[in-house]
N, C-alpha and C positions, 0 to 999 in steps of 0.2 A: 504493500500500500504506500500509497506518495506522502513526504512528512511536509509541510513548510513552517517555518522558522521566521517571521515579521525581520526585516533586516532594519531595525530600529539605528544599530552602531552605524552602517553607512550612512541613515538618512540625518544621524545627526550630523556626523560629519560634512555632509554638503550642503546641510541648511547653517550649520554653525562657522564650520571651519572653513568651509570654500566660501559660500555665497553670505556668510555673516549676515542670515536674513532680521536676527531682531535688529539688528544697526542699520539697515534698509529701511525696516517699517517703522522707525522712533522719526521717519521724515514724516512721515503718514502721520496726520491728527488722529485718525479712523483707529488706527494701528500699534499709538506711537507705547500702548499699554502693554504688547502681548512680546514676552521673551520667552528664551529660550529655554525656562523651566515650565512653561506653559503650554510649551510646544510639545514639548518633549511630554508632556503627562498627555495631552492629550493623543500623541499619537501610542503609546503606550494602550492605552484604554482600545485606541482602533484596533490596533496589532491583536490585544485578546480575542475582541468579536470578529474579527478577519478568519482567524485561526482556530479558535474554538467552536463558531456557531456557523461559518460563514463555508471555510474549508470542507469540514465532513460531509455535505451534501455535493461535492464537485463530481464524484462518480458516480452514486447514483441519481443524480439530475439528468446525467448525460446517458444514463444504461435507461431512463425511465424515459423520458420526456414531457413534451406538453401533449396534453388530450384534447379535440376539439367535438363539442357534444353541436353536431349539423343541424340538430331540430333549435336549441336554443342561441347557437353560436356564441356560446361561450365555451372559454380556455381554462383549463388546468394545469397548471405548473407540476411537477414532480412533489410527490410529497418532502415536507419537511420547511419547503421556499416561503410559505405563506407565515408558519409560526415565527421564519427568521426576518421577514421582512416587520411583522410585529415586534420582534426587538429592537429592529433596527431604527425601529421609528420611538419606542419607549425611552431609547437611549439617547432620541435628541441626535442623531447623527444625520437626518438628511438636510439640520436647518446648520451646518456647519461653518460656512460662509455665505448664508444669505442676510439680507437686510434686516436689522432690529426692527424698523419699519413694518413687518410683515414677521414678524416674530421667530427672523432669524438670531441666530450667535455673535455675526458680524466677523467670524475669524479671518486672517485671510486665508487666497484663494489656494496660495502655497503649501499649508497645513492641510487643507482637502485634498490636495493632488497626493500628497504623499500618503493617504487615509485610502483616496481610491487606488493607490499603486499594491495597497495590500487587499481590499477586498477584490482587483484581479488576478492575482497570483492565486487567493484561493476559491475565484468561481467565479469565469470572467459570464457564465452566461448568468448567473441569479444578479450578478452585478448590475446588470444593462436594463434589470428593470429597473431601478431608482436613479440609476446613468442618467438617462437623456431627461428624465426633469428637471435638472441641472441647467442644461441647454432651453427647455422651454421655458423655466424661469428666468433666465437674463433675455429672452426674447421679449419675453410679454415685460419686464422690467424696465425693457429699454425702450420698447414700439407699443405695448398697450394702454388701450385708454384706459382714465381712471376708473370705469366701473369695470374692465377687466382686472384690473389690477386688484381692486379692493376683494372682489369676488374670488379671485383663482390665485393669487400671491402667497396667500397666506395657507391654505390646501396644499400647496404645492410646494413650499420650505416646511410644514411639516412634517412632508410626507405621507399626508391625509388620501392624496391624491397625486399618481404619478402622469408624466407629461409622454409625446413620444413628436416625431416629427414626420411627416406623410409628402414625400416626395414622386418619389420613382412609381413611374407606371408601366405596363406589360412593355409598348410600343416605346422609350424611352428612361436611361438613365443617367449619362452624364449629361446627355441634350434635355436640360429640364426646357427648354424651350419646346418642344416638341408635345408639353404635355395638354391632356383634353380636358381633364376635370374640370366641368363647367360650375358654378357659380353665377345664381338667377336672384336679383336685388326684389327684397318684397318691403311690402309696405310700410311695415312697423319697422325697417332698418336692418332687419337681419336679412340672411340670404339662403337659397334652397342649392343645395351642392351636390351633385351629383358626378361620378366616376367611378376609376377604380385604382387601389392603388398598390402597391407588392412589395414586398421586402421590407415591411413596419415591420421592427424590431419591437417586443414588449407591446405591440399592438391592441391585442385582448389578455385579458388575464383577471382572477380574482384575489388577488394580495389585497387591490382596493375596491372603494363603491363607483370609485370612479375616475375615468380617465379622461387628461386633455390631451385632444389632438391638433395640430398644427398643420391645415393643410394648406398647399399651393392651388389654388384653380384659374380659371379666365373668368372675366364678367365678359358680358354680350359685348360690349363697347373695346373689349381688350385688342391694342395691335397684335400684330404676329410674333412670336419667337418670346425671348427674354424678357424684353421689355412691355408684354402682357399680363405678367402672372400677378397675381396678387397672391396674401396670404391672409388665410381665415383659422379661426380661434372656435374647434367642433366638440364640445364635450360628449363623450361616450351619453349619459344621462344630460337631461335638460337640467338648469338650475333654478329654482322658484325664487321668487324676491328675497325671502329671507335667511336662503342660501341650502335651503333643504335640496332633498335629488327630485325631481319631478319624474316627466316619463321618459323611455328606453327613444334616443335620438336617432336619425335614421344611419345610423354609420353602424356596423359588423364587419367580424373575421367569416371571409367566403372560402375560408383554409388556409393552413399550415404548410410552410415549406419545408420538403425532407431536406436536408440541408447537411454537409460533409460532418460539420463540428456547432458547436454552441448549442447542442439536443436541445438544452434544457431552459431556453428561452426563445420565446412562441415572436416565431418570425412571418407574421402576418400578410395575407391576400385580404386587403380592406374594401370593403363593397360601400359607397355615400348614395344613396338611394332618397335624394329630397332629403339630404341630412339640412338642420336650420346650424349655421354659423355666424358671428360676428367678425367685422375686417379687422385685423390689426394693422397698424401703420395705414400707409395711401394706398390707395388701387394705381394698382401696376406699379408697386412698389416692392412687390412681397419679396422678392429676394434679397433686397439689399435689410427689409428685416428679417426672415429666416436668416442671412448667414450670419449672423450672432450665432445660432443655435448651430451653423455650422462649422462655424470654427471652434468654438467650445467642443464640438462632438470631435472635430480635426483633431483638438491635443488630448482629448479624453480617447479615442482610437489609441493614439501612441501610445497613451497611458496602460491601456491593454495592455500591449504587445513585451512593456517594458515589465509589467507586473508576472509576465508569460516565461519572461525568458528570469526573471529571477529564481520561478520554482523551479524552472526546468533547470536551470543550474544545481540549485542548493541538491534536487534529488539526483542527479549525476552524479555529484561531486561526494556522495554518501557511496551509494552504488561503488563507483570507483575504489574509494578507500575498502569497501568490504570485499567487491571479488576479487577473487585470484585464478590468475589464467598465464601461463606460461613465467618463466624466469627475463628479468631485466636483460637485453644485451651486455651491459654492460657490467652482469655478474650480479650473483642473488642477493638481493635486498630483503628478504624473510625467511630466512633458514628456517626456521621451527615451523614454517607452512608446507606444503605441498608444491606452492608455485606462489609467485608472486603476486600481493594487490595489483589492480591494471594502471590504477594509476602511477606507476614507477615507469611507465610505457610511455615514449613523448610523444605522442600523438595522442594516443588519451590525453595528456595534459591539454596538448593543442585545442582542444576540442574544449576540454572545459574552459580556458582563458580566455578563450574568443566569446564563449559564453557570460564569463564575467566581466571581463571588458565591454562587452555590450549593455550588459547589465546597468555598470555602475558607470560609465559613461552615459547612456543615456537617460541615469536617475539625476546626474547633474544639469543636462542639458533640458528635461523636464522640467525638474524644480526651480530652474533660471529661467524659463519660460512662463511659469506660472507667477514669479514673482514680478517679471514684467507686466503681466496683466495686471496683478494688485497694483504695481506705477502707475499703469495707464489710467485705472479709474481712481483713483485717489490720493496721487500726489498733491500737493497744494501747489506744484509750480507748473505752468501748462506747459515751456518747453520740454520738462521732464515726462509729461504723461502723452507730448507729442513722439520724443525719441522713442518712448517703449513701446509705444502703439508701432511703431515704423520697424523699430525692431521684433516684436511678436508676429508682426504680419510677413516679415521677410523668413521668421524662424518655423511658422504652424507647418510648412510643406514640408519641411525638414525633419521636425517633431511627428508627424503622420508618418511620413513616409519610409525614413532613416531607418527609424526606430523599429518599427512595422517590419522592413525587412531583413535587418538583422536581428531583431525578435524570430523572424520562422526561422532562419538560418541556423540561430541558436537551438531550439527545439529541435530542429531536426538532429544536430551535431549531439544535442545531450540525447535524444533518442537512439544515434549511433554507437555511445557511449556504451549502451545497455547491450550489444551485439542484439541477438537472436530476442531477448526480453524485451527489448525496446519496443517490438513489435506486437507483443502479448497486452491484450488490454490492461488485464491485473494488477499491473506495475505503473498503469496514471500516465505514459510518456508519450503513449499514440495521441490520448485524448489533447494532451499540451501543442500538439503539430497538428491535428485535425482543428482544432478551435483558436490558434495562431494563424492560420489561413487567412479567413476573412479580413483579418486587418488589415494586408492590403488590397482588401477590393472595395470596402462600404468606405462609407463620406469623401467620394472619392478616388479613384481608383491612384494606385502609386504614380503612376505614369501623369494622371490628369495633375495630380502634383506638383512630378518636375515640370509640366508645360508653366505651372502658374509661376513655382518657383524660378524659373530661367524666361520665360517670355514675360512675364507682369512684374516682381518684384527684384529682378535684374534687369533686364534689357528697356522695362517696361519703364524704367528711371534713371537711363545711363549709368546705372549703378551705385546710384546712391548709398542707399537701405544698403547695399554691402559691403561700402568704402568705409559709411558707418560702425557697421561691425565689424571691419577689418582695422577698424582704430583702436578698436579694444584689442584687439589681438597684437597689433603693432607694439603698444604701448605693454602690452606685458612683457613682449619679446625685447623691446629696445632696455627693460627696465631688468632682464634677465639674463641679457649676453653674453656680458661680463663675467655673470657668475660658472665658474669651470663646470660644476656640480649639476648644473641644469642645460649642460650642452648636447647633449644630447635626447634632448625633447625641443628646446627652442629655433635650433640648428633649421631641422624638418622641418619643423611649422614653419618657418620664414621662407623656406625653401618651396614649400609648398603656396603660400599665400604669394608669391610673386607669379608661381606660374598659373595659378587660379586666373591670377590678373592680365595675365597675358592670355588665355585661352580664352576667358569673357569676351575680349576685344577684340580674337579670329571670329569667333562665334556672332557676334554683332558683323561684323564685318561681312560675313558670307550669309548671314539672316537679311541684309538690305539685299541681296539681289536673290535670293530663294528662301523663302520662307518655312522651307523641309526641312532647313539647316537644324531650326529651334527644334520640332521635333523628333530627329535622327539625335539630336547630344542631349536632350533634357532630363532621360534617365541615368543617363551613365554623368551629365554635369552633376544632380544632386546628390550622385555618391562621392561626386569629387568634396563639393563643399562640407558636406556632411560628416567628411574627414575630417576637414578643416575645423569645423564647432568641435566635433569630438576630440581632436587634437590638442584644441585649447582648452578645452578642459581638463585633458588630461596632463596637460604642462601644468596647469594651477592645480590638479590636484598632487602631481608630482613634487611640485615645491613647498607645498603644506609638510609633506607625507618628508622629505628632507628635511624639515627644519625640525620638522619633531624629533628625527632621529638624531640630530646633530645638538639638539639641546640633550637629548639623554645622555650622549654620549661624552659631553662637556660634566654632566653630572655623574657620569661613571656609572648611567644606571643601565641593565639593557633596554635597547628600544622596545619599542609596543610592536606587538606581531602585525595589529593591523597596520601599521604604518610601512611594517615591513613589506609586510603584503600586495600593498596598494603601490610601492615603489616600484615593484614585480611586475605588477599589471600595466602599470605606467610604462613599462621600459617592453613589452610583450606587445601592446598595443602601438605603440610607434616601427617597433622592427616587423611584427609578423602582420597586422592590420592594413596601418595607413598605406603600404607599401602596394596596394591594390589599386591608387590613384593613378599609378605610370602607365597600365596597360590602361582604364578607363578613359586615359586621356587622349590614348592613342587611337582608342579607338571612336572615338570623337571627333579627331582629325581625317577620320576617314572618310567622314562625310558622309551626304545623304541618298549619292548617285547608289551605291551599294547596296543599297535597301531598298529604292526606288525604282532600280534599271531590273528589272527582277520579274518581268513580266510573264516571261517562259518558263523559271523556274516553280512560279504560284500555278501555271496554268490549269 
């Protein structure tokens, strides 16, 4: 059976030691209360219910599933989901960084990320029902009127009532332009919606009495494509004035997607049949208010992926130390066994470092993401909450996607770890690579990513957004040169942020006269960059990880293993990793004829 372990030491480490998040939030009014003992209890308390109530139901949710009863079209979660989602909400955890206003906690948003980074590691699919009300409360937070807000705000930071987001339809999914769901304006203000919609995550289910949905439709008057859709605000149930549930609204699950991974959360065929809804935001506006809920859902994806590849580490890396299978080359390391642990084997090790280096690289690049969104809404200086808005939106495709795909890489590698068991359900590690999948196909496909990230938030700005964050990189490297001890992490990263900057500039260069250019490099450019963030991080957390050992050492005391540790992975991550950018960039250079002149070969 699979164990997990809450990795509380690393997350304090990157909230304390790296990203010195209470010295960040002491600029925040909102914020300037909550340190790092605060932090630290509170994620404590998650890590329990992650682990204790959250974990035990991750296999059989996924061996049971959701049930869909056809006469009432209602869903049942796997037993066990509904009692823990009742805790979940006893304990005050889904209002953890929402508004006091609406009878949030007010934490920040950075404390929650690291809260959901454990309940995906132990059940990314019971996760995703209380996930995306997250996303529909900063929607209706930022775009709805005040009698949505007053109505559904406060349901939905208790977790009274959970949210979902209704996009994708049979006949289109990245092309939400393409979509038909119509939207008929009646008398009294509200409108009759009708469509159909697929792939609702969390869609039907009874954990609560009731569900908001967020649909995209047309009104009669809508242009064509994008810039027709509006968004509308569908409660599962009607709400009566005084906030009670009235009757059953015309929106149902028309079925259940059999689905590779994530059994255990009811991925919805939504049938709006004369559903009544309210507009949020403008008509033919809806997108630009849904993608709140999409970029939210963008870094809560990654969030997944990162909480995926930490289990699937932590139980590799037990695995490893317990079997034994053949003697070391390099002469027996357990005489009193039979054959050696596998992990004395350097490819097993490979396997697992590349897993942890993924891991805790992109727990840092997470948690600095999140902590820029706490900048954006609530600095008190508007240049400051301009830069992190410009930097969050350059880093969401990176945090999706990056992370998303060396998340499955990871899974599959600690799956291979396991030889022959890896592939036995029993042992938890198929299920960890079957339900890492999806991350990179929802909110977004990987690909749809790097187009944004290299055509909109590069190219899209002559490069700003990433000169900007290359300043922060710069500046650590110029402030680290010198030091002998960090030359071989700063070295690379300089080395590599030059040719970044030179390959942008081919890339613009051959996108003015072909446009295939941007789409032939945009997947292989965001694993370049995406070296690059992970790079830097892993230089600052390399130099933490030195200074500690260098002050114990001045004290004659030994260093801390984790420090040692993490110096390991720091130096494991720059030699066997980043080193993947040489070929991606070559093969970038190759252009787009290659892929395009290929007419005979598809035939």
């Amino acid at each position: 059976m699979p164990i997990y372990n809450p990795p509380l030491r690393d997350m304090q480490f990157v909230l304390h030691e790296l990203l010195d998040v209470s010295g960040a939030l002491k600029a925040m009014p909102k914020h300037a209360d909550v340190d790092a003992d605060t932090i630290n209890a509170v994620l404590e308390e998650g890590g329990k219910f992650a682990a204790e109530v959250v974990f035990p139901l991750n296999i059989s949710g996924d061996q049971q599933g959701c049930k869909l009863d056809r006469d009432t079209h209602e869903v049942t979660p796997p037993d066990g989901f509904k009692a823990a989602y009742d805790q979940y909400v006893a304990g005050g955890w889904p209002s953890l960084s929402c508004d006091p206003e609406y009878g949030g906690q007010g934490l920040p948003f950075v404390v929650n990320q690291c809260f959901y980074e454990m309940l995906n590691s132990s059940n990314q699919a019971w996760t995703m029902y209380p996930g995306l009300s997250h996303g529909a409360y900063e929607c209706l937070h930022a775009h709805g009127t005040p009698e949505q807000k007053a109505t559904y705000l406060p349901r939905l930071t208790s977790g009274e009532w959970t949210g979902t987001m209704c996009l994708t339809e049979p006949h289109c999914g990245t092309d939400l332009g393409l979509l038909r769901t119509k939207a008929e304006p009646q008398l009294d203000g509200t409108y009759r919606i009708t469509g159909q919609k697929i792939f609702i995550s969390a869609g039907e289910h009874n954990l609560v009495p009731n569900i908001v949905h967020l649909v995209l439709a047309r009104l009669p008057d809508a242009p064509p494509g994008s810039k027709g859709i509006s968004l509308f605000l569908v409660p599962k149930f009607h709400v009566n004035a005084d906030g009670s549930l009235g009757d059953r609204n015309g929106i149902y699950c028309g079925g259940l997607e059999h689905k590779m991974g994530i059994h255990a959360n009811a991925t919805c065929q939504m049938v709006l049949d004369g559903a009544v809804g309210t507009l949020v935001g403008q008509p033919h506006k809806g997108l630009q208010a849904m993608f709140v809920m999409m970029n939210a859902a963008r870094l809560g994806v990654g969030n997944q992926s990162l909480g995926l590849t930490e289990v699937a580490y932590q139980n590799a890396l037990a695995y490893a130390k317990d079997r034994v299978q053949m003697r070391s080359l390099s002469g027996v390391k357990a005489p009193g066994k039979p054959a050696d642990p596998i992990i004395v084997h350097p490819d097993v090790r490979r396997m697992l470092l590349t897993a942890k280096a993924y891991a805790e690289g992109g727990r840092a690049l997470a948690c600095y993401g999140a902590l820029l969104l706490d900048q954006e809404l609530n600095h008190p200086d508007e240049a400051q909450r301009k830069d992190a808005a410009e930097l969050l939106a350059l880093l969401t495709p990176i945090i999706k996607a990056f992370i998303t795909d060396n998340g499955f890489d990871a899974a599959v590698q600690c799956q291979q770890v396991y030889g022959g068991h890896g592939f036995i359900k029993e042992w938890g590690m198929e299920q960890f690579v079957r339900d890492a999948r999806i991350n990179m196909i929802y909110e977004g496909t990987n690909t749809i990513q790097s187009l944004d990230l290299l055509g909109r938030k590069v190219l899209g700005n002559n490069g700003a957004s990433l000169k900007k964050f290359g300043a922060q990189v710069e500046a650590f490297i110029r402030t680290e040169m010198a030091n002998e001890a960090m030359g071989e992490f700063v070295k690379p990263l300089a080395d590599l942020g030059g040719k970044i900057t030179q390959l942008t500039g081919e890339i613009g260069m051959k996108a003015m006269q072909n446009a295939d250019e941007v789409g032939a490099a945009a997947v292989d450019y965001l694993r370049v960059v995406g070296h690059m963030v992970y790079g830097y991080f892993w230089a600052r957390m390399a130099k933490v990880a030195l200074d500690k050992i260098a002050q114990a050492e001045e004290e004659a005391q030994r260093p801390d293993p984790f420090y040692v540790g993490k110096l390991q992975t720091a130096r494991f991550y720059f030699t066997r990793l980043m080193p993947e950018t040489s070929s991606l960039m070559r093969r970038i250079r190759a252009g787009s004829e290659v892929l395009l002149d290929t007419d005979a070969a598809l035939a």
